[in-house]
Every structure is written in structure tokens, then in C-alpha cells.
C-alpha positions in Angstrom: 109.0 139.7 42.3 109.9 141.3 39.0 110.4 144.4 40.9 113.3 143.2 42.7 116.9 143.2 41.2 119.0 140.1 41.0 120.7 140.2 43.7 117.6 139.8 45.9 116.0 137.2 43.6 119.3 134.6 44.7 119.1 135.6 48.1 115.8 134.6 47.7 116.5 131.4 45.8 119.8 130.4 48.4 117.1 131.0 51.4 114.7 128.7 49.7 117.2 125.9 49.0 117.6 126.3 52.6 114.5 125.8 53.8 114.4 122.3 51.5 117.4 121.2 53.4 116.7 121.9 56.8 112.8 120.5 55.9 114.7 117.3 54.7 117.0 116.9 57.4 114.0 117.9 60.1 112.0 115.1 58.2 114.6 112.8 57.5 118.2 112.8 58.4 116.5 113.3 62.1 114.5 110.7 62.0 117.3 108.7 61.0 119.1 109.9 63.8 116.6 109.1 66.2 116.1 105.2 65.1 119.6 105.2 64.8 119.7 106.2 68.8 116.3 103.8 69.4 118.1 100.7 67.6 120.9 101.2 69.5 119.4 101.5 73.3 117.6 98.2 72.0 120.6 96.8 70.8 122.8 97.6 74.3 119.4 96.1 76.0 119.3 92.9 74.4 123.4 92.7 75.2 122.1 93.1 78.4 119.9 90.5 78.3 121.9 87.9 76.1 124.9 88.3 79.2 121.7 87.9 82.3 120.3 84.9 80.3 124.1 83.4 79.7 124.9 83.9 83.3 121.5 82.2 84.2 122.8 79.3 81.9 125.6 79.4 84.1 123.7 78.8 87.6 121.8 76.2 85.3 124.3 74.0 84.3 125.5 74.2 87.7 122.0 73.3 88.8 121.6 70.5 86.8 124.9 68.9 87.3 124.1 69.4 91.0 120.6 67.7 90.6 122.1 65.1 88.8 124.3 64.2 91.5 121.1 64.3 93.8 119.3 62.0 91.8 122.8 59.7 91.4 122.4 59.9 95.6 118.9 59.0 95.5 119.1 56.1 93.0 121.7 54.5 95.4 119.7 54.8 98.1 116.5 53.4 96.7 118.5 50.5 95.1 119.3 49.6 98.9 115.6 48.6 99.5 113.9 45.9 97.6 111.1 47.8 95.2 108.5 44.9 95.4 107.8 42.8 98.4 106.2 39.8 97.1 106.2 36.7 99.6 105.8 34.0 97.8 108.5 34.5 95.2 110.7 35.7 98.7 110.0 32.3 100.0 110.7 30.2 97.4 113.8 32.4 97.0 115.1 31.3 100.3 114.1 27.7 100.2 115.8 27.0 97.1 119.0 28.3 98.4 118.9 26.4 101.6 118.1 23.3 99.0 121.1 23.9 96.8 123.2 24.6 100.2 123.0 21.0 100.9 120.5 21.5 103.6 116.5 20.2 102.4 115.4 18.9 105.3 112.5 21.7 106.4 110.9 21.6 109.7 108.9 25.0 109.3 108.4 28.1 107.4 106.8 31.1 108.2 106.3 35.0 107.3 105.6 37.7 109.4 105.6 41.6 108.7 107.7 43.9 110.6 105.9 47.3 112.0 109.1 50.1 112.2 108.5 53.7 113.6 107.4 56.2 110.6 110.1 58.4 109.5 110.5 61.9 111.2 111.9 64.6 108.9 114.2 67.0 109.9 111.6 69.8 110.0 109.4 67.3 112.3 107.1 66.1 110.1 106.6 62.7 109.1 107.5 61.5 105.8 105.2 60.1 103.0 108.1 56.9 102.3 107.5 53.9 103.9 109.7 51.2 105.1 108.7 47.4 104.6 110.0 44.5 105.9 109.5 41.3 105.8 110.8 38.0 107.7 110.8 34.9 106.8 111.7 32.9 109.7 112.7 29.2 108.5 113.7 25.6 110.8 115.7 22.9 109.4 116.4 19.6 111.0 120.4 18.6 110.4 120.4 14.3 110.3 121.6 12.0 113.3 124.2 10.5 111.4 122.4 6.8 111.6 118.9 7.1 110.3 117.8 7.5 106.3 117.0 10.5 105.5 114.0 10.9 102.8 113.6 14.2 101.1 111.3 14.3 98.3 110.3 10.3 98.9 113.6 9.5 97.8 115.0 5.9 100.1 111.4 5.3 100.2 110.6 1.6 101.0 106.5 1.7 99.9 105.6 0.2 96.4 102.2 0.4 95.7 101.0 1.3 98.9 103.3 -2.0 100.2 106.2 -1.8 102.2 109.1 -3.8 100.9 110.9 -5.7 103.3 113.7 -7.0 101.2 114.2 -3.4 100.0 114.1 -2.3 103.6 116.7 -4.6 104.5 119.0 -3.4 102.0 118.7 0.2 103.0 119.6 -0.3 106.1 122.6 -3.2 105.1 124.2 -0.4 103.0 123.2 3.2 104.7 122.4 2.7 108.8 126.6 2.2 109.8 127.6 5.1 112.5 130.5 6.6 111.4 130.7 9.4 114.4 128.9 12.4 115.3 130.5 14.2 112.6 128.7 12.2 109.9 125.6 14.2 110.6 124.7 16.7 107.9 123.1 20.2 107.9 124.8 22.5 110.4 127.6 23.7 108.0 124.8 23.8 105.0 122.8 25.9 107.0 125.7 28.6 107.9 126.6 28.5 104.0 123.5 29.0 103.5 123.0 32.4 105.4 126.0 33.9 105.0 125.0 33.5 100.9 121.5 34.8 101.5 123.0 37.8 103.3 125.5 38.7 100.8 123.2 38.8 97.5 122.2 41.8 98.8 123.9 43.0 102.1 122.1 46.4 101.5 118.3 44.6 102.0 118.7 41.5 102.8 119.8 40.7 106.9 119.9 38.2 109.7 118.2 39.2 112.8 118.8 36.0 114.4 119.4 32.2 114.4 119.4 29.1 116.8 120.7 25.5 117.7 118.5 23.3 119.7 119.8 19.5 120.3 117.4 17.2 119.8 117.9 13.3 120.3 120.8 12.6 118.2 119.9 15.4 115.4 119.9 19.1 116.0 117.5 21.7 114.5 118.5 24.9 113.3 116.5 28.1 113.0 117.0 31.7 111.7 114.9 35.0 111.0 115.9 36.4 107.5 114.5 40.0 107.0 114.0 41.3 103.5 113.6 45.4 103.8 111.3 47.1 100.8 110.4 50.7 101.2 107.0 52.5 99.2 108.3 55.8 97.8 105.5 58.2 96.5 107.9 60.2 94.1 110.5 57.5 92.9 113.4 58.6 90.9 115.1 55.8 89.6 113.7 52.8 87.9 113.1 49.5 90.2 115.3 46.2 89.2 112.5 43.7 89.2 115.1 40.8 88.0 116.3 39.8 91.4 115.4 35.9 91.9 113.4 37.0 95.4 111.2 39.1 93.4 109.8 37.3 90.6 109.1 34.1 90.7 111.6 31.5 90.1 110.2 28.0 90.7 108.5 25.2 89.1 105.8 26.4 86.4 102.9 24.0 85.5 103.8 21.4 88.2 100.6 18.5 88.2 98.7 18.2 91.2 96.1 16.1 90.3 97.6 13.0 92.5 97.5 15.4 95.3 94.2 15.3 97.6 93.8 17.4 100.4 92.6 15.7 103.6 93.9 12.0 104.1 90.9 9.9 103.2 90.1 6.3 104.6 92.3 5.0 101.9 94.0 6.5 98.9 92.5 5.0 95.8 94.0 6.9 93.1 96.7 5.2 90.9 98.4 8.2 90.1 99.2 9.1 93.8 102.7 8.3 95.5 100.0 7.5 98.4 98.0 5.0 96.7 96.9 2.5 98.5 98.0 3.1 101.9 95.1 3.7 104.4 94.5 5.7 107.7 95.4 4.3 111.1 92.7 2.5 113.1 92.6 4.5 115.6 92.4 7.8 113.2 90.0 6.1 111.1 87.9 4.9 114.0 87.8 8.9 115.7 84.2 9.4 116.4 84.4 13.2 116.0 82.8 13.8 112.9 80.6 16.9 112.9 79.0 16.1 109.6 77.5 13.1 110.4 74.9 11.6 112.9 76.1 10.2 115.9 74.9 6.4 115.8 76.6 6.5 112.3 80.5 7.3 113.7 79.4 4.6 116.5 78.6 2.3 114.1 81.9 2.9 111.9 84.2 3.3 115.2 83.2 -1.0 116.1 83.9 -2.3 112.7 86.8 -0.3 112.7 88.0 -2.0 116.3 86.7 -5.4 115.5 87.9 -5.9 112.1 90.6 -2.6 110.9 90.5 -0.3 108.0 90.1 -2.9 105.4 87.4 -4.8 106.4 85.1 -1.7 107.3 85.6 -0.1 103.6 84.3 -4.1 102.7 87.8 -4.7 100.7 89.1 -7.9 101.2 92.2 -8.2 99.5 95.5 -5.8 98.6 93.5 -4.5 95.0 92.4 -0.8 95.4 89.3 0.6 92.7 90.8 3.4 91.2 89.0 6.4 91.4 86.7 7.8 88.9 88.0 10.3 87.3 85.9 13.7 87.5 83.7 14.7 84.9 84.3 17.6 82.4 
């Protein structure tokens, strides 16, 4: 290199500091260009992406506000159907209202299930839901305008197992005076009555039918309440279990240990507002007793005839025994 002159030696420099920068822009500047280029196909690709996910939040919003309005749709119609049927609490239901209606005087109750058809869907096929129904079909007896009534024991003439004549007398001194067919009560209590149970809940709650049959001097009155429920498999709303016919609203803890179940010969217990009073001869002296031997109900049927109740059980005056109480 010492051989050539000096113009040669900076052409060869000026071709050397060449070859540095194009070997530095090869290696860097164009890389630089190129993850320039990559970060900015990545960058119009997520833009991309940012305005498909933004229009999908779009449709969504949309979606839910429409499945919101679904559900809304759905809630009202399951509200229309009672979420539990529970008959007891259903019967009591409709007894107290008859009761606080002015009308107490029950002939009959009774509770029957209604079978409906299984829903068909629109594509033919029958649907998982279920419809309930109940019906509680209930009698009352109106008053004949001249006769006590006695609801509960109440005008009740029997102390101690005794009736009271004097007391009697005054019962019918100040309460048996016609005053017209008009004075008889329960007809208007008993049309109160259902149009009150029908409009707690006109949605589940209807009357299929009711009656008038006359009757001598009184009238009784019957109706067929149905209380619709339905069994959904996938429920959307929450049930209102706080409606009086679904949870139980009567007496709690009520004593029934003056209660017996059977009438026996004669009602021995103190505590009963049947004490004392004793079966009907003829009852008493029935023969049909399955339990026993045959000579035995003979025997007990002739001191029955010859000498009554009384007399057969050996008492001989009004005092009762109480009985025993049972042993814990």
C-alpha cells in the first residue's frame, strides 16, 4: 500500500467508510425499517380488532338489553302462577276469608287436583313446564232467619255435660223473633267472599263455578275455587313465597288434648267442652262391634235397652271420674 500515491490511498479510505455505512445501515437502519413496518401492520391489526370487538360490544349491549326485556317478560309470566302449591296452607287461606266475610257456617270442604293437557310447543314438542291446579271446592249453609246459630259452641246451652233450661229459655226469649226472609245471613257474605278471593290474585286465583240450593228455610251455597301453580325446570325469577295461601297462616300450638277421636260411651275428661255428655242408646246399644265376641255386644245391647247409658257404665248419679291422665 506504500506503493500507491495519495490519491489512491483516500479513494481507498472514502470506499472503506463506505462500506461501514452501508454495513450499518444493512445491519441496522434496515432492521429498524423493517420493525418499524412489522410494528406498524401489528398496530393497523389490533385497530382492526379493537373496532370488530367494539362493534361486538355493540350487538352485546343490544343483546343484553334485549334479554333483559325477555327475562322482564318471563318474570311476569311466572308471577301469574302460584310457585308452591301447598293445600293445607291454601285451605286455611280460603276458610279464614269466608270467616272474616261474615260467612262461618261450613257444610263441607274438599280438594281435588285438576289434570290439564301438557303443553305443545310451537315446534311440536311438548314442553318440560307444568301446569298445577288445584280446587278447593267449599259449601256453606246461610241461617233461616229464626233458629240460633252456634259457630264455634258459641249460644251453647250445655254446662257440664247439662243442658240448661233456664238458659235455654232465654236464648230463645231474646234471639228466635222472625223478622222476614231477609234476616237470614250468608248469601251476601258468601258473594263478598269470592269476589275478594278472586281479586288477591286475578292472575291465579279463579272461580269455576258456584251454586244455590234451597233448603227448608235456609239455603246452602257452594263454589269451586281453582288456585293455578305451574313447575318450571329453568326458573328465572325468584318465587314470592309471602302470599297468605302459601305459608301457613293459622293458629300455631293450638291444645288438643280435650279432643278424642271416636265418641266414646261417655266423655269423662274435665278438660273437654264434651264432658259428660254420653252416646245415644240406640248408638251405644249397636251390636256391630268387630273387636269383640258376639255374646258380649248381646249382653251390653240389653242393659243398654232395659236401663240406658248410665246404668250399663254402673254410674248412678250426674258425677263423671275424670280420666287418668296418661303416663310419661
Amino acid at each position: 500500500m506504500s506503493n500507491l500515491g495519495p490519491r489512491e490511498k483516500y479513494g481507498i479510505i472514502l470506499l472503506g467508510i463506505v462500506l461501514i455505512v452501508f454495513g450499518m445501515y444493512m445491519l441496522g437502519i434496515r432492521n429498524l425499517e423493517n420493525s418499524y413496518a412489522e410494528l406498524t401492520a401489528e398496530r393497523d391489526n389490533l385497530i382492526a380488532q379493537k373496532e370488530y370487538y367494539d362493534a361486538l360490544k355493540e350487538q352485546n349491549e343490544e343483546m343484553m338489553a334485549q334479554i333483559e326485556e325477555l327475562n322482564s317478560k318471563i318474570s311476569d309470566v311466572e308471577a301469574s302462577f302460584i310457585p308452591d302449591i301447598r293445600t293445607e296452607s291454601i285451605e286455611q287461606y280460603v276458610l279464614s276469608v269466608f270467616e272474616e266475610n261474615g260467612c262461618p257456617y261450613l257444610v263441607n270442604i274438599s280438594s281435588s287436583d285438576i289434570v290439564l293437557p301438557q303443553v305443545v310447543l310451537p315446534d311440536g314438542t311438548l314442553s318440560d313446564n307444568t301446569v298445577v291446579v288445584k280446587r278447593i271446592t267449599v259449601e256453606y249453609s246461610t241461617t233461616d232467619g229464626m233458629n240460633i246459630p252456634q259457630y264455634n259452641r258459641t249460644n251453647s246451652v250445655v254446662v257440664d255435660g247439662v243442658p240448661d233450661g233456664d238458659l235455654a229459655a232465654q236464648y230463645i226469649e231474646e234471639n228466635m223473633v222472625w223478622e222476614g226472609m231477609y234476616s237470614r245471613v250468608g248469601y251476601d257474605e258468601f258473594i263478598n267472599s269470592l269476589v275478594e278471593l278472586e281479586q288477591v290474585n286475578p292472575d291465579c286465583i279463579k272461580i269455576n263455578s258456584f251454586g244455590v240450593t234451597g233448603q227448608h228455610g235456609y239455603v246452602l251455597l257452594d263454589a269451586e275455587i281453582d288456585f293455578y301453580a305451574a313447575d318450571f325446570t329453568d326458573r328465572v325469577s325468584e318465587p314470592n313465597t309471602n302470599a297468605p295461601y302459601i305459608e301457613w297462616n293459622g293458629e300455631l300450638n293450638v291444645a288438643t288434648d280435650a279432643g278424642f277421636i271416636g265418641y266414646p260411651f261417655i266423655v269423662d275428661n274435665t278438660n273437654s267442652g264434651w264432658y259428660n255428655i254420653t252416646l245415644k242408646p240406640d248408638d251405644a246399644a249397636s251390636t256391630d262391634r268387630p273387636f269383640a265376641t258376639y255374646w258380649s255386644t248381646a249382653i251390653w245391647q240389653s242393659m243398654v235397652n232395659e236401663g240406658g247409658v248410665r246404668a250399663a257404665l254402673g254410674i248412678e248419679d250426674e258425677a263423671v271420674a275424670p280420666a287418668e291422665e296418661p303416663a310419661e
